[in-house]
Structures are given as structure tokens and as C-alpha cells.
GUBAVO-305455 format. One record per residue (C-alpha): residue in three letters; x, y, z. Coordinates in steps of 0.5 Angstrom, whole numbers, plus 500, padded with zeros to 3 digits. Layout:
N
ALAXYZ/...
END
This chain:
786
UNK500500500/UNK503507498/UNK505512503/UNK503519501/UNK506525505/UNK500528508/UNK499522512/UNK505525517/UNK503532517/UNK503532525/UNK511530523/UNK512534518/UNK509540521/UNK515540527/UNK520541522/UNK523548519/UNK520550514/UNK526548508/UNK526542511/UNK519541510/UNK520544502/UNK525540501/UNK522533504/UNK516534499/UNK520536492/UNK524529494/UNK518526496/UNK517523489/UNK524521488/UNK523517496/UNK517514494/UNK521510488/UNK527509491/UNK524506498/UNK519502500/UNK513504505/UNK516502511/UNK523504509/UNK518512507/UNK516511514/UNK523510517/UNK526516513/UNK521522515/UNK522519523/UNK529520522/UNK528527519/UNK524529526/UNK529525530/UNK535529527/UNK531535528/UNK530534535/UNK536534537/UNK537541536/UNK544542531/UNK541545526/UNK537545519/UNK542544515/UNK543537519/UNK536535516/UNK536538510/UNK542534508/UNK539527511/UNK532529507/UNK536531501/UNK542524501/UNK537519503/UNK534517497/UNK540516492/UNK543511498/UNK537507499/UNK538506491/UNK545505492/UNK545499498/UNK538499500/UNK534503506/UNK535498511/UNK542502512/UNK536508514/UNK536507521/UNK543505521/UNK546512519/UNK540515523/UNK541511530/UNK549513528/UNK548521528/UNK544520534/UNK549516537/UNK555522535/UNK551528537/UNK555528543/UNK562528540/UNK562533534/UNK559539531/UNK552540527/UNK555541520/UNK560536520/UNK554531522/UNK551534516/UNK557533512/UNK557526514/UNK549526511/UNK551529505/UNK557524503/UNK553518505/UNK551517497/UNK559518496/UNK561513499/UNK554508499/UNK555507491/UNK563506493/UNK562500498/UNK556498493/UNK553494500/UNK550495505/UNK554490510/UNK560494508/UNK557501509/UNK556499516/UNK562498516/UNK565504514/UNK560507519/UNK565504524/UNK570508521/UNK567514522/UNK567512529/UNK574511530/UNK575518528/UNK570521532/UNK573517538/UNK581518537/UNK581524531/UNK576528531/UNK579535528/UNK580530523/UNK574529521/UNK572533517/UNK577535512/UNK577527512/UNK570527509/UNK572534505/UNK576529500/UNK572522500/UNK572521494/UNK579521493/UNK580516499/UNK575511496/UNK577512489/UNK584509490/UNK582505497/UNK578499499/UNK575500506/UNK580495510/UNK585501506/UNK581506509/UNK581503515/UNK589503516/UNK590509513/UNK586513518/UNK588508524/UNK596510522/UNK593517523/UNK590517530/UNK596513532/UNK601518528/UNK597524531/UNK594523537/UNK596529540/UNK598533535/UNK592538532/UNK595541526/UNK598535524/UNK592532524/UNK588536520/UNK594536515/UNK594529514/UNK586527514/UNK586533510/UNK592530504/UNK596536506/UNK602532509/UNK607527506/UNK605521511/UNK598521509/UNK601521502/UNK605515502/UNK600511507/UNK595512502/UNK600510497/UNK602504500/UNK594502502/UNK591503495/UNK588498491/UNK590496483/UNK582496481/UNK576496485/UNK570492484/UNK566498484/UNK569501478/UNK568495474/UNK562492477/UNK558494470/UNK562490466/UNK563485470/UNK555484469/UNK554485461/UNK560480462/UNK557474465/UNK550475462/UNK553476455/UNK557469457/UNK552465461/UNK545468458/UNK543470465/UNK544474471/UNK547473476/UNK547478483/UNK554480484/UNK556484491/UNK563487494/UNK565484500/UNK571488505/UNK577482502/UNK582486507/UNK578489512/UNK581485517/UNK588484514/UNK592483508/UNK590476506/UNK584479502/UNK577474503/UNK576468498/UNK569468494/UNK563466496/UNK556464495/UNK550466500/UNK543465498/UNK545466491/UNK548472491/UNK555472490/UNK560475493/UNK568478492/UNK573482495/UNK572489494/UNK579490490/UNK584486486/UNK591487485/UNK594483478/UNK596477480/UNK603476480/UNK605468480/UNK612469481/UNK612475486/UNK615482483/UNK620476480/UNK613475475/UNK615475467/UNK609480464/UNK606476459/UNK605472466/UNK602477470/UNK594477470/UNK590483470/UNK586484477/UNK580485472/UNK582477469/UNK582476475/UNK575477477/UNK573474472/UNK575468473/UNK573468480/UNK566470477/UNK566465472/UNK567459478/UNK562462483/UNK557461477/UNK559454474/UNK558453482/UNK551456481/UNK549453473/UNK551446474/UNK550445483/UNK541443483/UNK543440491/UNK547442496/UNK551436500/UNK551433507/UNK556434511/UNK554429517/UNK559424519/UNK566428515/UNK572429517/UNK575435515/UNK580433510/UNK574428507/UNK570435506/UNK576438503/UNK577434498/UNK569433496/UNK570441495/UNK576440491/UNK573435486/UNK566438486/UNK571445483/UNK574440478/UNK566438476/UNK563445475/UNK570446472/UNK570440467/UNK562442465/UNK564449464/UNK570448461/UNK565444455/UNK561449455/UNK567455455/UNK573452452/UNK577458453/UNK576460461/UNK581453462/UNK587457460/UNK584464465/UNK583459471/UNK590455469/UNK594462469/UNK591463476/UNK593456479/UNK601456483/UNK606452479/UNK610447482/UNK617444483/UNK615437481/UNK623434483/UNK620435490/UNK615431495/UNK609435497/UNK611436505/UNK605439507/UNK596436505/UNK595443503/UNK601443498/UNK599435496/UNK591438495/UNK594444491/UNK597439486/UNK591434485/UNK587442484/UNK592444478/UNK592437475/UNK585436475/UNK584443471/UNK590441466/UNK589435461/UNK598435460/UNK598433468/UNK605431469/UNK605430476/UNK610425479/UNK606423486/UNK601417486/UNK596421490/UNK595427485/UNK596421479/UNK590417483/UNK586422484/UNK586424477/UNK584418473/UNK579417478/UNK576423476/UNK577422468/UNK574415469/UNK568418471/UNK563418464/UNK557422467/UNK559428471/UNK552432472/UNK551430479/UNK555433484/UNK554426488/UNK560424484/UNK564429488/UNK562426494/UNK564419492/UNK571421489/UNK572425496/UNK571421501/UNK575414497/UNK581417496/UNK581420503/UNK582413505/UNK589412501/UNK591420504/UNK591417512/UNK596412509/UNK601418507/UNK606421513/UNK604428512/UNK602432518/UNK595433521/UNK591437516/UNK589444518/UNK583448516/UNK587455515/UNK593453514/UNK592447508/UNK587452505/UNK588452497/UNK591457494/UNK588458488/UNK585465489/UNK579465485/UNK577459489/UNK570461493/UNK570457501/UNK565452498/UNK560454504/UNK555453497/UNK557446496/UNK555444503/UNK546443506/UNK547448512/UNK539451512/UNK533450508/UNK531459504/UNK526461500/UNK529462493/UNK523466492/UNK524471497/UNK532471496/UNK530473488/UNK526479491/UNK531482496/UNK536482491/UNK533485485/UNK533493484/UNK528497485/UNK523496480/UNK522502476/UNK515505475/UNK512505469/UNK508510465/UNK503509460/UNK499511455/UNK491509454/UNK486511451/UNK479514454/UNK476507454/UNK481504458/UNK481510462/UNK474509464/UNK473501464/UNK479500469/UNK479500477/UNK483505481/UNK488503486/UNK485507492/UNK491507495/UNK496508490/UNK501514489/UNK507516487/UNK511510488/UNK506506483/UNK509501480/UNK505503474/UNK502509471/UNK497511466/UNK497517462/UNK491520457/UNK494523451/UNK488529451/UNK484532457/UNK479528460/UNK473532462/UNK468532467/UNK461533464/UNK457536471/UNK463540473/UNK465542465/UNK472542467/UNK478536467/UNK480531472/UNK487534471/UNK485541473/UNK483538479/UNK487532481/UNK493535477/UNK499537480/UNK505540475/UNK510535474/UNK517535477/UNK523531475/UNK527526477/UNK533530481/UNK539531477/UNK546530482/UNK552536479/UNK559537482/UNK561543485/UNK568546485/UNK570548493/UNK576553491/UNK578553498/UNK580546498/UNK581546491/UNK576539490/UNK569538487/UNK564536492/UNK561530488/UNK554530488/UNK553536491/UNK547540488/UNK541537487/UNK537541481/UNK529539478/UNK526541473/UNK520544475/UNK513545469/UNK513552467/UNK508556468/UNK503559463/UNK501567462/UNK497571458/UNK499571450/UNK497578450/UNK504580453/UNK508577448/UNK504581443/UNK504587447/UNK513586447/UNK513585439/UNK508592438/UNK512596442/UNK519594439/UNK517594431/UNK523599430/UNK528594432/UNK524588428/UNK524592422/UNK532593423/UNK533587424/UNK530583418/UNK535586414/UNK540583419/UNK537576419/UNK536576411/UNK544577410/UNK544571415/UNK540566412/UNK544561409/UNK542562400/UNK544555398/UNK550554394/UNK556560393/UNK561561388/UNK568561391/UNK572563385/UNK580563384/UNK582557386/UNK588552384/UNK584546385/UNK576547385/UNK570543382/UNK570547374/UNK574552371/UNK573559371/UNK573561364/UNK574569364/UNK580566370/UNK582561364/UNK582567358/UNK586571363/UNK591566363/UNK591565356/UNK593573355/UNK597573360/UNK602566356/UNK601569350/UNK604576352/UNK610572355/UNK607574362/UNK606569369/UNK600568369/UNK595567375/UNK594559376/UNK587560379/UNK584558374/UNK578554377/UNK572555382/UNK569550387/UNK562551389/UNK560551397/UNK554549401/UNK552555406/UNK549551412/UNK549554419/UNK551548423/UNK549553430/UNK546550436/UNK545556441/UNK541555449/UNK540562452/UNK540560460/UNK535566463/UNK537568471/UNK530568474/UNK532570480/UNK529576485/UNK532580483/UNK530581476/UNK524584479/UNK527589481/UNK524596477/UNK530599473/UNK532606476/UNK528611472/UNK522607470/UNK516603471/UNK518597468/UNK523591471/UNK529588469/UNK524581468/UNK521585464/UNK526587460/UNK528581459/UNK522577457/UNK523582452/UNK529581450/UNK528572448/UNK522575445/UNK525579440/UNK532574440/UNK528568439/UNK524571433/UNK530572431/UNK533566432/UNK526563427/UNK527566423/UNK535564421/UNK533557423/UNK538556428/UNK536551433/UNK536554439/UNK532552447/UNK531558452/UNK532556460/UNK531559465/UNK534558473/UNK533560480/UNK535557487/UNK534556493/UNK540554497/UNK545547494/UNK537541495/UNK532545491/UNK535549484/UNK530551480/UNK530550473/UNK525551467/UNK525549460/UNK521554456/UNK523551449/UNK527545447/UNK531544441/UNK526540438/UNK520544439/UNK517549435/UNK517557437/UNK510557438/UNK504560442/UNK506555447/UNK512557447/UNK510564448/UNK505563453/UNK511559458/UNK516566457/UNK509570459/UNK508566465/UNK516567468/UNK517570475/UNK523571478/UNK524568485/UNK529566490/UNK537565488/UNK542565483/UNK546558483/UNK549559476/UNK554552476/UNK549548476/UNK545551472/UNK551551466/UNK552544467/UNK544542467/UNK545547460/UNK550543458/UNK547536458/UNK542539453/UNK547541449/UNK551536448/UNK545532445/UNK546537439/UNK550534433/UNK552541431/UNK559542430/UNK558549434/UNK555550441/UNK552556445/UNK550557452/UNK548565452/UNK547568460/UNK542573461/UNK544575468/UNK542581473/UNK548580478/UNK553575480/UNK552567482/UNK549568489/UNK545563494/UNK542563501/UNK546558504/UNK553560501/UNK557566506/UNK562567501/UNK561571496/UNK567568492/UNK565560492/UNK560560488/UNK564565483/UNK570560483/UNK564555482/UNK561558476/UNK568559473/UNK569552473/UNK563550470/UNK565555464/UNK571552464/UNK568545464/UNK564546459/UNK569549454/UNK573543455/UNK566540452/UNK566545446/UNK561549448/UNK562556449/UNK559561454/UNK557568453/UNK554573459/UNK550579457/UNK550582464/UNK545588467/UNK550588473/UNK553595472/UNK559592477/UNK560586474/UNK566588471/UNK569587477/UNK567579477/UNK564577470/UNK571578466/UNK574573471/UNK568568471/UNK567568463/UNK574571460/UNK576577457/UNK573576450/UNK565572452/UNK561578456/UNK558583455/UNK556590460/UNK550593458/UNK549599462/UNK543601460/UNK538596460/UNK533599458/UNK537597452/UNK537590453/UNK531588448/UNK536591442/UNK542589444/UNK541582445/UNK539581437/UNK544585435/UNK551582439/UNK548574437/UNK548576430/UNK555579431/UNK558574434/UNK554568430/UNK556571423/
END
């Protein structure tokens, strides 16, 4: 049953006011990401968080990360993350609480399971117990850390720090904060060849192109505890491999490279075998009355089936798991069980066995003398008849650890044994992602005819749409004028560049596309009859711009025909004993305009702010502006999109698409520019790169983000007015690096004193006058555009 947020006004009504704005623009994205008890845990969360009196920005940040870390590792870390702030209110302050919120997504999607989040909670505890200074600037660079450490990494970096620095303050924010040599040459000596993460993917395209099914993988902590790293393994179908991989080096440092197998070879092999595990395995086996060393060699013969069965199927994963089996020196006897079992491991695999020991030779033909190798009993019969002829052999005592094989894609085999009885059922459920809502197009009919779900809301697992409006006879009015509710994207997740610690924060704005809303048409009839003047002008401007088909290109050496009056020239001029011109020919060139151009609108307040002297406002201004520019741009043929932004702090900024490249510039068009209202604050870089995630959609060669702006990047949750300038300033540079050139047209008339350093020396414009906006905007798009 779904869970609307009106059924915990009373909650809500004890949160702030931006937290309960906030909580109702992520309630959809909630509703798809959480289930309804995991919904009813996040808003308690919030309202125990907001108890505890350590400020708004801690709860805005739990409401904001919420959701994307419960799609990243499940919500059954909700309460985890929440009883885990609880817990450490009493030992640091609000905002590094709101800083651990607000990573949680970052370092959710780096572990990529819910056991190892708890873990790295541990983590956090450790620091906030011994190293607390040490925190924040530990967090402040988290995604560099996880990046290049698995979580055991982490854990012996910031441990050598505590112990390093337990007494030293200064020392300690230089090394959490990556400002010390120690920590560098820590976290070099702790880092990881390839982490699961970064290849997960991969992994997963990998296993369903080969075996034509899915199979749930999961990272594990491999080195955690120590070094050794974890052996794969199977639990409720689920498997389950070590958070990161070094290449294998057979031979040590002393490896040949073409011997070396990559970390990402490795993985695979180790996947493959899990999955052989899972494809040729119907029934697990009994462990009753076994000795250890009989179970250890039912194990490895039942490696060797799946193998073998694989193998059939696969020919080629022979030779990837030979290359990560140890080599041997057969001149010598084997001294230990361990030893003697890693043998008839890697003979098993190899049909070129050499191997001298009657023991491994036994175990070898006993297994290729098997002509049906389906059921995995087979494994326990070979198992348990060659463990008689290994008690009659003077080696020591096998071991458990110590005798453990050495092959290390192997998985500990706790699979291949009958331990409990679990549904497979609700095994599959739990594991499966979230389903995704899906949103249909009906006819009236279907609409009609169809009964509704009384309790369904927004996290319906389907959805269905009329393509017209539905009305109502009694009321004469739509359904959707009065159930209807203007539609609101899925969030989107950007960057934001910190200047002070020279970094970008991952994941830091959240930015929704919000429905425009509709105004008058008349106003947009009123801007075109009030500046006909400037239309008039500049139709001569745009017809010189129109491109006019073929052009002639003459004086050319090597062209498409030749010039014949060139050509007579030439003649005259060989006659007369005259060098004459060899450009003789013409090419002909198509004159296309491959332009793409998305004008960014500020909408923010204070675009409502009257211009000094006169009735009107800067918003007036510049809807005025598009108006006449987007007339322009029609006429040209441009393809070009008009957006519009505003924000209200890093959670909630506002984003409007007035006219998309592949709409056409229409009254409905017009009626969303009549409709713009400028509202709160001016968060410019995430506006920029939202703009450029439409515009690299474009195949033109050429692309152009305009910024209509009344003052400097701004916002009510930023201090320093220098963040968001250096933000917006690498958010150009981004976006030039992408082939996208931004162009500001400010009415700041202080904005020389920034915008040059924001945009660059040649990409802005002051306009000092903006009662002159409408003319000039028209005016410098076609002088930069020719």
C-alpha cells in the first residue's frame, strides 16, 4: 500500500519550513527509490534528526541523500545511518553530522553493499572517537580515498593517522585533509590495483553475454580485517567477491609480464567458477559423519566437475583459471596436505598433467574414469574413496587454514554443503533493484473501463496517461484541473567545484525540472507591437544571415569546374610572355549554419526589481529580449532552446524549459515566456551544466549556452560570495572543454569587477543601459554568429 506524505502532517508540521519544502520536492523520488516502511523510517529519521536541535542544514541533507543511498545499497541502512548520527550528536558538531548525511550517497555507491556501509560507519566512529578534528577534512576528500582504497584500506589509513597524530591537532587536519606526505605515502601504500566498483558493469554485461543469465554479484570487505583478502563466495544465490583485486603475479615481483594476470581477468575467472557453482549444482550435499580432510576433497573434486561441465560449454576459461593455479616443483614431494591437495587441484584442471605423485595420479584417473559428471554425488563418492588412501600418507595433520587451497579465484565452497533450508523465492525479491514505474498511454476507453487503485500514489509501480483532456460532464472541467499536479523531474545529481579546498564535491547540487507555467499571450503581442522598430531592423540583419543554398567560390587552383574568364586571363597572359594566374578554377560551397544555441535565462528575485527610472522591471526586460531573440533565431533556422533557472540553496534548484531544440517556437512557447516570474536565488553552475547536458545532445559542430543575468551567481545557503563565482567558473571551463562556448550578457552594471574572470576577457557583454536589452541581445547574437 503506498504511503502519501499527508498521512504524517503532524511529523511534518514539526520540521522547518525548508525541510518540509525539501521533503515534499524529494517525496517522488523517495516513493520510487524506498518501499512504504523504509518511506515511514526516512521521515521519522528526519524529525528525530530535527530533535536533536543541531540545525536545519542536518536535516536537509539526511532528507536530500536519502533516497539516492537507499537506491544504491538498500534502505535497510536507513535506520543504520540515522541511530549512527543519533549516537555521535554528543561528539561533534551539526554541520560535520550534515557532512556525513550529505557523503553518504558518495560512499554508498563506492562500497555498493549495505554490510560494508555499516562498516564504513565503523569507520567514521573510529575517527570520531580518537580523531575527531580529523573528520571533516577526511570527508571533504572522500571520494578521492574510496576511489583509490577499498574499505579495509580506509580502515588502516585513517588508524595509522590516529596513532601517528593522536596528540598533534595541526597534524592531524594535514593528514586527513591529503596535506602531508604521510598521508600520501600511506594511501599509496594502501591503495588497490581495480576496485569492484569501477568494474561492476562490466562484470555484469560480461556474465549475461556468456551465460544467457543474470547473476547478483556483491562486493565483500577482502581486506578488512587483514591483507589476505576474502575468497569468493555463494549465499543465497548471491555472489559475493572481494571489494578490489591487485594483477596476480604468480612468481612474486619476479613474474615474466606475459605471466601477470590482470585484476580484471581475475574477476572474471572468480566469477565464472561461482557461476559454474550455480548453473551445474541442483542440490547441496550432506556434511553428516565427515572428517574434515574428507569434506576438503569432496570440495575440490566438485571444483573440478563444474569445471569440467564449464569448460564443455566454454573452452576457452580452461586456460584463465590454469593461469591463476600455482606452479609446481614436481622433483620435490609434496610435504604438507595443502600442498599435495593444491596438485590434484591443478592436474584436475590440466589434461597435460605431469605430475609424478601416485596420490595426485590416483585422484586424476579416478575422475577422468567418470563418464557422467551431472550429478554433483559423483564429487562425494571420489572424495570420500581417495580420502582412505590419504590417511595411509606420512604427512602432518590436515589443517582447515593452514592447508586451504591456494587457487584464488576459488570460493570457500559453504554452497557446495546442505546448511539450511531458504526460499529461493524471497531470495530473488530481495535481490532484485528496485522496479522501475512505468508510465502508459491509454485511450478514454481503457481509462474508463479500469478500477482504480485507491491507494496507489506516487511510487505505482505502473501509471497510466490519457493523451488529450479528460472532462467532466457535471463540472465541465478536466480531471486534471482538479486532481492534477504540475510534474516534476527526476532529480539530477552535479558537481560543485570548493575553491578553498581546490576539489569538487560529488553529488552536491540537486537540480529539478520544474513545469513552466502558462501566462497571457497578449503580453508577448504587446512586446512584438512595442518593438516593431527593432523588428523592422532587423529583418535586413537576419535575411543576410539566412543561408542562400550553393555559393560560388571563384580563384581557386584545385576547384569543381573552371572559371572561364580566369581561364582567358590566363591565356592572354601565356601569349604575351606574362606569368599568369593558375587559379583558374571554382568550387562550389553549400552555405548551411551548423549552430546549435540554448539561451540560460536568471529568473532569479531580483530580475523583479524595477529599472531605475522607469515602470517596468529587469524581468520585463528580459522576456522582452527572448521574445525579439527567439523571433530572430526562427527566422534564421537556428535550432535553439530557451531555459530559465533559479534556486533556493544546493537541494532545490529550480530549472525551467520554456522551448526545447525539437519543439517548435509556437504560442505555447510564448504563453511559458509570458508566464516567467523571477524567484529566489541565482545558483548559475549547476544551471550551466544541466544546459550542457541538452546541448551535447546536439550533432552541431557548433554550440552556444547565451546567460541573460542581472547580477552575480548567488545563494541563501552560501556565505562567501567568492564559492559560487569560482563554481560557475569551472563550470564554463567544463563546458569548454566539451566544445561549448558560454556567452554572459549582463545588467549588473558592477559586473566588470567579476564577470571577466568568471566567462573570459572575449565572452560577456555589460549592458549598462538595460532598457536597451530587447535591441541589443538580437544585435550581438547575430555579430557573434556570422
Amino acid at each position: 500500500m503506498a504511503i502519501h506524505l499527508h498521512e504524517f502532517q503532524e511529523l511534518l508540521d514539526e520540521l522547518p519550513g525548508r525541510a518540509q519544502e525539501l521533503l515534499r520536492a524529494s517525496w517522488n523520488e523517495a516513493a520510487r527509490a524506498i518501499s512504504p516502511r523504509g518511506l515511514s523510517n526516512y521521515i521519522k529519521g528526519a524529525v528525530a534528526l530535527h530533535e536533536l536541535g543541531r540545525g536545519e542544514d542536518l536535516v536537509v541533507s539526511f532528507i536530500q541523500s536519502m533516497p539516492e543511498v537507499g537506491r544504491a545499497i538498500g534502505e535497510e541502512v536507513l535506520p543504520d545511518l540515522v541511530n549512527f548520527l543519533l549516537g555521535m550528536a554528543s561528539k561533534t558538531s551539526g554541520q560535520v553530522l550534515a557532512l556525513i548525511a550529505s557523503t553518504a550517497p558518495l560512499a554508498a555507491h563506492r562500497v555498493g553493499d549495505a554490510e560494508l556501509f555499516r562498516q564504513y560507519l565503523n569507520v567514521l566512529e573510529i575517527m570520531l572517537a580518537q580523531a575527531p578534528r580529523g573528520l571533516r577534512p577526511m570527508l571533504e576528500n572522500l571520494d578521492r580515498l574510496l576511489t583509490q582504497l577499498t574499505l579495509g584500506g580506509l580502515r588502516r589509513w585513517v588508524q595509522w593517522g590516529v596513532q601517528a597524530y593522536k596528540a598533534d591537532f595541526e597534524g592531524q587536519a594535514a593528514y586527513f585533509g591529503l596535506q602531508s606526505a604521510d598521508a600520501m605515502a600511506v594511501l599509496q601504500q594502501e591503495r588497490k590495483g581495480t576496485l569492484f566498483v569501477d568494474i561492476q558493469r562490466r562484470l555484469n554485461i560480461y556474465m549475461r553475454a556468456i551465460w544467457g543469465r543474470d547473476f547478483f554479484l556483491r562486493p565483500t570487505a577482502g581486506d578488512y580485517e587483514s591483507r589476505e583478502g576474502l575468497r569468493p563466495y555463494i549465499e543465497h544465490y548471491v555472489i559475493h567477491v572481494a571489494d578490489a583485486y591487485d594483477d596476480y603475479k604468480p612468481e612474486g615481483d619476479a613474474t615474466a609480464p606475459e605471466r601477470i594476470v590482470s585484476a580484471l581477468e581475475l574477476y572474471r575467472a572468480a566469477v565464472n567458477h561461482c557461476a559454474a557453482h550455480l548453473v551445474f549444482t541442483q542440490t547441496p550435499l550432506s556434511m553428516q559423519q565427515l572428517l574434515p580432510v574428507q569434506m576438503a576433497l569432496i570440495e575440490l573434486f566438485e571444483d573440478a566437475r563444474v569445471e569440467e561441465l564449464a569448460i564443455r560449454k566454454f573452452p576457452g576459461m580452461r586456460q584463465a583459471w590454469l593461469a591463476l593455479h600455482p606452479v609446481f616443483d614436481y622433483s620435490a614431494s609434496p610435504q604438507t596436505v595443502g600442498e599435495l591437495l593444491d596438485r590434484l587441484a591443478r592436474a584436475l584442471l590440466d589434461p597435460e598433467a605431469t605430475d609424478p605423485d601416485p596420490f595426485v595420479r590416483q585422484g586424476v584417473a579416478a575422475f577422468r574414469a567418470q563418464s557422467d559428471l551431472e550429478s554433483n554425488q559423483v564429487s562425494w563418492n571420489l572424495g570420500v574413496d581417495l580420502s582412505h588412501r590419504l590417511f595411509e600418507l606420512d604427512l602432518p595433520t590436515y589443517n582447515k587454514v593452514t592447508d586451504a587451497l591456494s587457487a584464488v579465484y576459488r570460493d570457500d565452497n559453504r554452497a557446495v554443503w546442505f546448511l539450511e533450508e531458504y526460499d529461493e523465492a524471497q531470495v530473488m525479491a530481495a535481490t532484485w533493484e528496485t522496479r522501475q514505474q512505468v508510465r502508459k498511454k491509454v485511450n478514454v476507453m481503457e481509462m474508463v473501463n479500469e478500477v482504480d487503485v485507491e491507494f496507489a500514489g506516487d511510487d505505482a509501480q505502473e501509471v497510466w496517461e490519457l493523451p488529450t483532456e479528460f472532462y467532466l460532464d457535471q463540472e465541465n472541467v478536466s480531471i486534471n484541473s482538479l486532481e492534477g499536479r504540475p510534474p516534476v523531474s527526476e532529480p539530477f545529481h552535479y558537481p560543485e567545484w570548493d575553491y578553498q579546498i581546490q576539489l569538487e564535491r560529488p553529488n552536491w547540487v540537486t537540480l529539478l525540472e520544474y513545469h513552466p507555467v502558462m501566462g497571457e499571450l497578449d503580453v508577448i503581442e504587446g512586446i512584438i507591437l512595442e518593438h516593431k522598430p527593432v523588428i523592422s531592423r532587423l529583418k535586413f540583419l537576419i535575411e543576410s544571415m539566412v543561408p542562400q543554398g550553393m555559393q560560388r567560390i571563384r580563384n581557386v587552383e584545385d576547384g569543381d569546374e573552371i572559371d572561364i574568364n580566369a581561364a582567358v586571363r590566363a591565356m592572354i597572359d601565356i601569349r604575351i610572355g606574362q606569368q599568369h594566374d593558375p587559379r583558374i578554377m571554382m568550387r562550389y560551397k553549400r552555405a548551411l549554419r551548423d549552430l546549435a544555441v540554448l539561451v540560460l535565462l536568471d529568473m532569479s528575485e531580483s530580475s523583479n526589481d524595477k529599472v531605475r527610472g522607469h515602470d517596468y522591471t529587469v524581468m520585463d526586460l528580459t522576456r522582452a529580449a527572448t521574445v525579439l531573440l527567439a523571433g530572430a533565431l526562427h527566422r534564421i533556422g537556428d535550432p535553439f532552446a530557451i531555459h530559465g533557472f533559479c534556486s533556493d540553496g544546493r537541494h532545490d534548484v529550480h530549472y525551467h524549459r520554456f522551448k526545447d531544440f525539437d519543439q517548435p517556437y509556437d504560442d505555447v512557447v510564448k504563453a511559458r515566456l509570458a508566464g516567467m516570474k523571477g524567484r529566489l536565488s541565482t545558483r548559475m553552475g549547476a544551471a550551466l551544466r544541466h544546459a550542457a547536458h541538452y546541448l551535447a545532445l546536439q550533432p552541431s559542430s557548433k554550440r552556444v549556452v547565451f546567460v541573460v543575468t542581472d547580477g552575480e551567481p548567488a545563494d541563501n545557503d552560501v556565505t562567501d560570495p567568492q564559492y559560487l563565482r569560482h563554481d560557475t567558473k569551472a563550470a564554463v571551463e567544463e563546458l569548454g572543454r566539451q566544445g561549448i562556448t558560454v556567452y554572459a550578457l549582463s545588467l549588473d552594471p558592477h559586473a566588470d569587477q567579476y564577470v571577466s574572470r568568471i566567462f573570459g576577457m572575449k565572452n560577456f557583454t555589460v549592458i549598462d543601459q538595460a532598457e536597451r536589452l530587447p535591441e541589443k541581445l538580437p544585435m550581438l547574437y547575430m555579430s557573434l554568429t556570422r
